[in-house]
N, C-alpha and C positions, 0 to 999 in steps of 0.2 A: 942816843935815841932822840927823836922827833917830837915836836909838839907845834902847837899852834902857830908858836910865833915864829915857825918854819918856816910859813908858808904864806902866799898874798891870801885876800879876802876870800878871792874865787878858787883858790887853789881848794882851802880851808875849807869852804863850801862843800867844794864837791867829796873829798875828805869826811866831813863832817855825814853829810844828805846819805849818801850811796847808802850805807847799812839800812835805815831807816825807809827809804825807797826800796830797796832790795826786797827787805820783809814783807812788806804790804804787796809787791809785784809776785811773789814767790803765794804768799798766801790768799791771794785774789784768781790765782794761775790754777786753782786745782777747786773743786764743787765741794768742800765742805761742808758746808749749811754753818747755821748760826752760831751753832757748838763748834765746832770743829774752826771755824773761822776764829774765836774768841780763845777756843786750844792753841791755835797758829800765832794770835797775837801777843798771848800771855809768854810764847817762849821767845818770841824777839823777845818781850820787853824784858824776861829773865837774862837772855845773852848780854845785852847790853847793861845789865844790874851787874853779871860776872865780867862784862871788859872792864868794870872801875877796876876790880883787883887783878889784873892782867899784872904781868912783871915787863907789858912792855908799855912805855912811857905813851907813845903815839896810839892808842888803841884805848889807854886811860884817859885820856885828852878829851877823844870824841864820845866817851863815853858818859861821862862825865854830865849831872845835872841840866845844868846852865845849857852846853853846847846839844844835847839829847831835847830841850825845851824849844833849842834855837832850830833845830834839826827838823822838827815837826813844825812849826811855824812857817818854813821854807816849803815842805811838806804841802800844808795849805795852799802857801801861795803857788806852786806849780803846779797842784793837778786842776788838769781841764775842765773847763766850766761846758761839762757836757749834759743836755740832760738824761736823768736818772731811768732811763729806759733805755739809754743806749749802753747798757754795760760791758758789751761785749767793747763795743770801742774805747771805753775806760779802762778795761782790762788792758788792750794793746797799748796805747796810750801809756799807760803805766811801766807796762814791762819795758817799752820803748825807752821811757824816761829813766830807768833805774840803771838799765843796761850803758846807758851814755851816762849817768856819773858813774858810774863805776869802771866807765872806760878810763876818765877824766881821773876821776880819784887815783887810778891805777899810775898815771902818766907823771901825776902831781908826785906820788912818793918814790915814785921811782928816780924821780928828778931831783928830789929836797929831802930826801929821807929812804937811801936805797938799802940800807941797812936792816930797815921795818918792814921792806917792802912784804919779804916771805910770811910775816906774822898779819900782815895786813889784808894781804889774799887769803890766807888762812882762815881768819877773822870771818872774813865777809862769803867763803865758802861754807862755814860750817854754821854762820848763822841762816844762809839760803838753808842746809842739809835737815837745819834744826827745826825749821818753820814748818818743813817739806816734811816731817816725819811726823808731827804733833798730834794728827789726827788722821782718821781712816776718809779715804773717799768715797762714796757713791755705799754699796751697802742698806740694810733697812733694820732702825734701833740696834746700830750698834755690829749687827747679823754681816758678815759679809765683807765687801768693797778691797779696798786696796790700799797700804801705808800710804802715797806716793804715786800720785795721779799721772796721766801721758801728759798731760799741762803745766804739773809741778814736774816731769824730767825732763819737759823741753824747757823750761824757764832754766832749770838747773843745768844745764848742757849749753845754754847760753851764757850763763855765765860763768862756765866752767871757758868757753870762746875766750868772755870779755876778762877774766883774770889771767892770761896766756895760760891756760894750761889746755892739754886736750880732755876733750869731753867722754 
């Protein structure tokens, strides 16, 4: 099994980011409001709390404090200094940038770690599945809407594209 010192910086990067990107792309993809966005983040940050006790070594790695602190710090520094009224384009922006490390990510373990590779698509599908299911969309107090918005199952059908599997 896999781990950091697998991999170059950039590989590690993109390894490390995608999860972390994916989330935020996946829960920004669909009209939550403030609740349901704060439902959507609390369950990355649980998935990511459950890959520390994964049984697989590369999934523990990035999961892991340190490299999760280093993760959103990268986080910062990538997304676009747009400003805060044009969110639709932050949105794309977003999705766009998650969708590319997790291409990159995909490429890195397939290359240095092909062994992880299934647990690592795994990983980063059920953490999009798990974001995408947290809260209900659209609806009124609670009345209504839908698990799993048309924005949350094209974000997720994209990355169903970007992990080769079909959508």
């Amino acid at each position: 099994m896999a781990n950091k010192n697998h991999f170059t910086m950039d590989e590690w990067s993109a390894v490390r980011d995608a999860p972390q990107l994916l989330a935020l792309a996946v829960a920004l993809s669909g009209a939550s409001g403030i609740t349901g966005t704060i439902k959507e983040t609390f369950s990355s940050s649980l998935a990511m709390v459950e890959g520390i006790k994964s049984d697989n070594e590369l999934i523990r790695s990035f999961c892991a404090r340190e490299e999760v602190q280093a993760g959103q710090a990268a986080l910062k520094a990538s997304l676009p200094q747009l400003e805060a009224t044009d969110f639709a384009a932050i949105k794309q922006k977003l999705a766009t940038l998650a969708l590319v490390r997790v291409r990159e990510a995909i490429v890195a373990v397939r290359a240095k770690a092909a062994t992880d590779l299934a647990a690592y698509q795994g990983f980063l599908k059920a953490l999009g599945e798990r974001v995408a299911n947290a809260a209900k969309e659209g609806g009124f107090l609670g009345i209504g809407g839908e698990r799993v918005s048309e924005g949350e199952r094209t974000m997720l059908a994209s990355l169903a594209e970007a992990l080769g599997a079909t959508a």
